[in-house]
C-alpha positions as CSV (number, residue, x, y, z in Angstrom):
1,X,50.8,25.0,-29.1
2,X,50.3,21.5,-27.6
3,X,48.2,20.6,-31.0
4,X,51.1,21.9,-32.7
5,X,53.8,20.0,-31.1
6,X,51.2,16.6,-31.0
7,X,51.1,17.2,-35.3
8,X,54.8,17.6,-35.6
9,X,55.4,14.2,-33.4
10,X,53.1,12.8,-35.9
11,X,54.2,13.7,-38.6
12,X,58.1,12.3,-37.4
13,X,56.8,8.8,-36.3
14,X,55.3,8.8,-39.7
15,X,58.8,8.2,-41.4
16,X,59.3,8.5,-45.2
17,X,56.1,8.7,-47.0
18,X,55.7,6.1,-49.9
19,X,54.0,8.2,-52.2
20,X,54.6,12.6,-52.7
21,X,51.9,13.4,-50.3
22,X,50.4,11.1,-47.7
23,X,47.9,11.9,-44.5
24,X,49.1,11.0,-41.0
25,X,46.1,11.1,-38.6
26,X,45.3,11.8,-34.8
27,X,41.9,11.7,-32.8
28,X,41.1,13.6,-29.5
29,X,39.9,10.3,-28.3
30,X,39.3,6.9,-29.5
31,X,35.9,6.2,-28.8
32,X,32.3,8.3,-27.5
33,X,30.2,7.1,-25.0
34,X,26.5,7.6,-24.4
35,X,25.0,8.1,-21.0
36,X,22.2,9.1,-19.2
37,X,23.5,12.8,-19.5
38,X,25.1,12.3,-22.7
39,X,24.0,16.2,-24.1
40,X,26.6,16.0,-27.0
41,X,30.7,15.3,-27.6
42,X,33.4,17.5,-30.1
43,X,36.0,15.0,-31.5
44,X,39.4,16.7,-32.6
45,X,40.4,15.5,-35.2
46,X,43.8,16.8,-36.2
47,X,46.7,15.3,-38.3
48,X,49.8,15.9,-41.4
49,X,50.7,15.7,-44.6
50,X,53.8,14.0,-44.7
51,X,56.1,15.1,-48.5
52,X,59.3,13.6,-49.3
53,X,59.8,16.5,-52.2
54,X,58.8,19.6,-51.7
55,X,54.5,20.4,-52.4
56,X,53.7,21.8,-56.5
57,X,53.5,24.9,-57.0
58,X,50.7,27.3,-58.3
59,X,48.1,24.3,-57.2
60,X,45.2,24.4,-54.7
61,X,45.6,22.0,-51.8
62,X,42.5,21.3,-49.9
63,X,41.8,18.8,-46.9
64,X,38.1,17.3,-46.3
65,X,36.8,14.9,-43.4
66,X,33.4,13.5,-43.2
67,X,31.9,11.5,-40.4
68,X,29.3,9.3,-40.9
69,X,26.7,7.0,-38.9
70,X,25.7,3.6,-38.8
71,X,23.9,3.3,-41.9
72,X,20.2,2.4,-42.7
73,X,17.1,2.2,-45.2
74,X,14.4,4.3,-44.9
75,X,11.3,5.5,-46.8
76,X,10.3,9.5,-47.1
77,X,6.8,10.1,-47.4
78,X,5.1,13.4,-48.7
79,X,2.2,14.9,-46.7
80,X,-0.7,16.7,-48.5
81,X,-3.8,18.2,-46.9
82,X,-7.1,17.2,-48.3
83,X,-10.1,16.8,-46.8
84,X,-9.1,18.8,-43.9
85,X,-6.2,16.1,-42.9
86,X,-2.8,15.4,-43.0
87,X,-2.2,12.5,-45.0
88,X,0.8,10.4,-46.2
89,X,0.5,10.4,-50.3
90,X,3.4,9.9,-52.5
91,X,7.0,8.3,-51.4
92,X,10.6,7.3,-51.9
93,X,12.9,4.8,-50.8
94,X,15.7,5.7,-49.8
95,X,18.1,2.4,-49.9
96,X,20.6,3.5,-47.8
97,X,21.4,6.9,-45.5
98,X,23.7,7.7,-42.7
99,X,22.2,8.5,-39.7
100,X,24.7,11.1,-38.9
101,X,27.2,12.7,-41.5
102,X,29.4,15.7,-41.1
103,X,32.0,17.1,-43.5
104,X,34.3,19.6,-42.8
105,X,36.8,21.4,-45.2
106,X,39.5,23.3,-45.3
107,X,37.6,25.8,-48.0
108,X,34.2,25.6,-50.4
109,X,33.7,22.1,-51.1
110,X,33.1,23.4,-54.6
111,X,36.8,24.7,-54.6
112,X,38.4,22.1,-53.9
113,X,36.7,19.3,-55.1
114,X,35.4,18.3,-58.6
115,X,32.0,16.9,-59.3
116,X,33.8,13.2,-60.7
117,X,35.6,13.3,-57.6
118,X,32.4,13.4,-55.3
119,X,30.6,10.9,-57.5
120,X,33.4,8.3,-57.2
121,X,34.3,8.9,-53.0
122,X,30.2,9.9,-51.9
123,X,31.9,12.8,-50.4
124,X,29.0,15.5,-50.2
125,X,25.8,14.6,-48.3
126,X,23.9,13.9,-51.0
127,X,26.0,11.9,-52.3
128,X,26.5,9.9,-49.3
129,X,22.6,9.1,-49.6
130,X,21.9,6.0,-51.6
131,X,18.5,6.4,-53.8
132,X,16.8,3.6,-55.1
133,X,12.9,2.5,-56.1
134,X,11.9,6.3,-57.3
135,X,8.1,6.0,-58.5
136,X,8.0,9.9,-58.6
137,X,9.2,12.3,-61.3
138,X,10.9,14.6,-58.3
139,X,12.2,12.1,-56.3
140,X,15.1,14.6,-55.5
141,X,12.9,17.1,-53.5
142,X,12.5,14.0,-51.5
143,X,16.0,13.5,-50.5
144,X,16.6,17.0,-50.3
145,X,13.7,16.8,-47.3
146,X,15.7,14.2,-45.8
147,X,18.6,15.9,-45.8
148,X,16.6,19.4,-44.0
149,X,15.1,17.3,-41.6
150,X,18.2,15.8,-40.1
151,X,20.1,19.3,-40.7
152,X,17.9,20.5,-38.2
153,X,18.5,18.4,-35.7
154,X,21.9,18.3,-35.6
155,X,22.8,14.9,-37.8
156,X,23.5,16.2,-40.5
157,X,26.1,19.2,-41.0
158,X,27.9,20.7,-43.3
159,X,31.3,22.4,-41.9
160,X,32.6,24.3,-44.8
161,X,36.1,26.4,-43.7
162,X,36.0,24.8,-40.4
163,X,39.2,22.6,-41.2
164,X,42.3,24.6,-40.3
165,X,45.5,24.2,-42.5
166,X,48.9,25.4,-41.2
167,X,51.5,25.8,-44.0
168,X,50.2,23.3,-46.3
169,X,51.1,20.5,-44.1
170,X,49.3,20.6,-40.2
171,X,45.3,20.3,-40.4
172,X,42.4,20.0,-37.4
173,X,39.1,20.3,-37.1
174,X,36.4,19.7,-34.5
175,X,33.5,17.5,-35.2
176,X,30.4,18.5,-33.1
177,X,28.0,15.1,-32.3
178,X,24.9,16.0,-31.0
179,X,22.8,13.9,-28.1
180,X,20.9,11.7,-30.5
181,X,23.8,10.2,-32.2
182,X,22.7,6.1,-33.0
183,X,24.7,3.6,-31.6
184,X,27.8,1.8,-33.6
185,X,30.5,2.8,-35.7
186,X,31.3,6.0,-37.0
187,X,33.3,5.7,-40.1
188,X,35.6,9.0,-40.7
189,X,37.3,9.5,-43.9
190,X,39.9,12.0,-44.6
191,X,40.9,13.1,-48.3
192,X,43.7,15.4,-49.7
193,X,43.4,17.5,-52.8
194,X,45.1,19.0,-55.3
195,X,43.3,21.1,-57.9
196,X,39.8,19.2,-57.1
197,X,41.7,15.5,-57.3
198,X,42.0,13.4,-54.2
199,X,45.4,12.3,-54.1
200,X,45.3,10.5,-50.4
201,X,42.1,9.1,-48.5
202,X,42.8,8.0,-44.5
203,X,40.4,5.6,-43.0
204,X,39.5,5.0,-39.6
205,X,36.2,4.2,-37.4
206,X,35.0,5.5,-34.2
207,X,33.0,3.6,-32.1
208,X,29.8,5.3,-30.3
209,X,28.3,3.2,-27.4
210,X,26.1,3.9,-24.4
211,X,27.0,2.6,-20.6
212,X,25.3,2.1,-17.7
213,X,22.1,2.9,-17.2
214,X,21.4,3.6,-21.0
215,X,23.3,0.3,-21.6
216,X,21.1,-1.6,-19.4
217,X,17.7,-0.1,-20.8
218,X,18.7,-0.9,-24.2
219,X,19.5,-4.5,-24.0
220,X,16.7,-4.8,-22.1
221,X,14.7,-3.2,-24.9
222,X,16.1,-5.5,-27.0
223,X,16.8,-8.6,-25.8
224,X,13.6,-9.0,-23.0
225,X,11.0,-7.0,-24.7
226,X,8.1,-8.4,-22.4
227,X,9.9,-7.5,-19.2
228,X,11.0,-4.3,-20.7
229,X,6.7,-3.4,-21.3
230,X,6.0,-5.2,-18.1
231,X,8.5,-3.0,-16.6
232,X,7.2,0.2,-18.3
233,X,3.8,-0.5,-17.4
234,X,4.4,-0.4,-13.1
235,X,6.5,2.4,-13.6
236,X,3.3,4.5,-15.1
237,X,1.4,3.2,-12.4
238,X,3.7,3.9,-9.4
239,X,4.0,7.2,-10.8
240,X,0.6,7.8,-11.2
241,X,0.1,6.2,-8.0
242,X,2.6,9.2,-6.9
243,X,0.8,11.8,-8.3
244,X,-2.4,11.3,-7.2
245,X,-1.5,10.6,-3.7
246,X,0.5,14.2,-3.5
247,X,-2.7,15.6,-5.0
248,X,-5.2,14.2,-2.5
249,X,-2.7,15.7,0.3
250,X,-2.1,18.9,-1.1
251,X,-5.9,19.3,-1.3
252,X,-6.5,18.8,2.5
């Protein structure tokens, strides 16, 4: 009910909508911080579609929101066994990928949102995944591995039906972020449809940083990387130090 009443508040501050359908947007919070017992965070996201004529019939309306990482190159490697090893053989580069990315809709992506459509927003994961440098005939197995890999641990998801739509007009969704999120901005689109077409696109950015004790390690890491080794180094010793010493009294 409170959701309910926080959509309809939007969706009056929002005014008179310059164009037949527009997205009005809300976030559970503005920001997600990383600590030393970060395990995870789910970000509501919730908003409107503000009309100033009445919504066409007999057409499919669908709403879409992705989340994605800070973004990076990277280079996928295939393993083959020979000789009794494992051993890196063929490769490709992958220019650019997200290091997290969810999408959520309101039904099948395939429902409600045409293939030109995805090529031209990089809605779908693969899409989202910049390919560049192939040497191999199947380079697409490649970033299809990429794409398992990080589906398994949580960074990449695909949240198909998981976007609620009340009436045609109030929509929410949560986002579950996982514990290994990388630190930056988290840039979340949201799209409206009609028949397959986006119509409306909302941008916005969420920023994911750590505090604290993660803060501290990580600029040390960083920015002293000597004193962070040195540091590493006597705390392996003290603890082994530790160890040995409760050892040597639990055997007497």
């Amino acid at each position: 009910m409170k959701l309910r009443l926080a959509l309809l508040l939007l969706l009056a501050l929002a005014g008179p909508a310059g164009a037949d359908e527009k997205i009005v947007l809300g976030l559970s919070q503005n920001s997600v911080t990383i600590s030393t017992n970060f395990d995870g965070e789910n970000i509501l996201i919730f908003g409107a579609v503000n009309r100033d004529s009445p919504p066409p019939r007999d057409s499919l309306m669908g709403v879409i929101i992705t989340v994605a990482g800070p973004e990076s190159p990277l280079t996928v490697r295939q393993k083959e066994h020979r000789f009794g090893i494992w051993i890196n053989t063929n490769s490709v580069h992958v220019d650019s990928a997200p290091s997290y990315y969810a999408v959520a809709t309101t039904a099948p992506l395939s429902l409600i949102l045409k293939e030109i459509e995805d090529v031209r927003y990089k809605i779908s994961i693969p899409r989202a995944i910049r390919q560049v440098g192939a040497l191999v005939t199947n380079s697409q197995d490649y970033t299809e591995a990429l794409i398992r890999i990080r589906q398994k641990s949580g960074l990449y998801q695909v949240l198909q039906g998981s976007v609620t739509l009340d009436q045609n007009t109030l929509f929410g969704t949560r986002i579950p972020m996982p514990s290994n999120l990388v630190e930056g901005d988290y840039k979340t689109r949201i799209f409206l449809t009609r028949n397959g077409q986006v119509i409306d696109e909302y941008d916005t950015t969420i920023p994911v940083y750590k505090v604290g004790l993660e803060r501290w390690l990580y600029n040390l890491a960083h920015q002293h990387a000597y004193l962070y080794g040195a540091l590493s180094l006597v705390i392996a010793v003290l603890a082994g130090y530790g160890a040995s010493a409760i050892f040597e009294r639990l055997r007497r």
